[in-house]
C-alpha positions in Angstrom: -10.1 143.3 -134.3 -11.5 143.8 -130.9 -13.0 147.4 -131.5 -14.6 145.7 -134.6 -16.0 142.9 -133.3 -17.7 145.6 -130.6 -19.1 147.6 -133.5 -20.5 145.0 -135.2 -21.9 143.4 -132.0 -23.6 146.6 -131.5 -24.6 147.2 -134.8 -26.9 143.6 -134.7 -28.1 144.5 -131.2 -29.4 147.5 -132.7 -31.0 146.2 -135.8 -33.1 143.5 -133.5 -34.3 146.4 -132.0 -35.0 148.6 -133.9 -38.2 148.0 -134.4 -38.8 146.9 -130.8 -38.6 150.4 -129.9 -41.3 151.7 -132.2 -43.7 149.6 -131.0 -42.5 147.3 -128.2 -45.4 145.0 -128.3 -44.2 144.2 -131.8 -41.3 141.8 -132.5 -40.0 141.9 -135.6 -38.4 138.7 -137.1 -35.1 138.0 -138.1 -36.6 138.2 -141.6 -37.4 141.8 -141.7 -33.9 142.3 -139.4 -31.7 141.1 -142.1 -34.0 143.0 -145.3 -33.6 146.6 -143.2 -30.4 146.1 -142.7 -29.5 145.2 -146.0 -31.2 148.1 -147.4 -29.3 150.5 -145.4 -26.2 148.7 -146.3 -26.8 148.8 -150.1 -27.5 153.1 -149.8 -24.5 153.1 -147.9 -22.0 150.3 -149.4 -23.6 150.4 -153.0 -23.6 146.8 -153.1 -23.1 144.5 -156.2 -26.5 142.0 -156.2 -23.7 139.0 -155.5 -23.1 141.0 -152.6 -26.6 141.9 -151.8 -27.1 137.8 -152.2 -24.8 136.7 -149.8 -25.1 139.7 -147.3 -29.1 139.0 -146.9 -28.1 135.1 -146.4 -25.6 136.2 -143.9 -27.9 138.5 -142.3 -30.5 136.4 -142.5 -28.8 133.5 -141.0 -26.9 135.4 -138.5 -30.7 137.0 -137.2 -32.1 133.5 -136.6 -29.2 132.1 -134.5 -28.9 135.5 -132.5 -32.8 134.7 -132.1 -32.9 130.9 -131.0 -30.1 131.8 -128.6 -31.8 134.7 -127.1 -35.1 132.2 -126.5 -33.2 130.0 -124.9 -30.8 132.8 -122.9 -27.7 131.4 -123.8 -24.5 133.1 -122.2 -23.4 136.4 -124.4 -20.0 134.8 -125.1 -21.6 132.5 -127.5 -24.0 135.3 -128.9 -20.4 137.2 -129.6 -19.1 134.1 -131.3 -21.8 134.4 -133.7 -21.6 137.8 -134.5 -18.3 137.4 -135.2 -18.3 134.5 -137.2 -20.8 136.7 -139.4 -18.6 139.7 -139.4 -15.8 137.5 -141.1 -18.3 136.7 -143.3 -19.3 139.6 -144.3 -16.0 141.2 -144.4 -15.1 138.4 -147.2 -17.6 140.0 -149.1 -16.9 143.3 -149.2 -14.0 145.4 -150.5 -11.7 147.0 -148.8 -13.1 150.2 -149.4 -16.7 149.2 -148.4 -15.2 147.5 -145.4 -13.8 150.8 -144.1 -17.6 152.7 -145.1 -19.0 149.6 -143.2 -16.7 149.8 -140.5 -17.6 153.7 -140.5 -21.2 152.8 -140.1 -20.6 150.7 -137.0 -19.1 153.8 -135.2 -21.6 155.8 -135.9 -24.1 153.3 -134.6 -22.2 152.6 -131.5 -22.1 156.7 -131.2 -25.7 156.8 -131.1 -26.6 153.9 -129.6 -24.6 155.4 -126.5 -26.3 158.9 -126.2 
């Protein structure tokens, strides 16, 4: 549970920045966060539109929190709360097949997030 908690930590820390590091005088909102993401997720996951649905409100949600907590520099243990109230989330949405190719994902992220 830990190691996935990590990965999915560093899998929203990544898609905040994304962007950020194109252009770092752009910030890209939690808006565009969540639709990116959820476009890589649907190549990857092959997502029913339910699942779609609920993973863009998650995402969504999820983004704007991360945000407002970031503006006002809350402490990273309560950033990690939220990420993994949303990975719960989303793993109730997902089979368990998709959850291992999700989980999959996260690694490789982490992987390169680290080189």
């Amino acid at each position: 549970m830990k190691k996935t908690f990590f990965l999915f930590s560093t899998f929203i820390v990544i898609s905040l920045t994304t962007k950020a590091q194109t252009d770092p005088t752009i910030k890209t909102s939690p808006k565009v966060n969540a639709e990116r993401t959820l476009e890589t997720l649907q190549r990857r996951l092959s997502l029913t539109d339910k699942q779609k649905t609920g993973l863009y409100l998650i995402l969504l949600e999820q983004n704007n929190k991360i945000d407002s907590l970031k503006n006002i520099q809350a402490p990273r243990v309560i950033i990690k709360e939220q990420v993994k109230s949303s990975y719960q989330k989303i793993a109730g949405l997902l089979t368990p097949d998709q959850l291992k190719e999700y989980d999959n994902w996260m690694t490789e992220i982490r992987s390169k997030a680290s080189h």
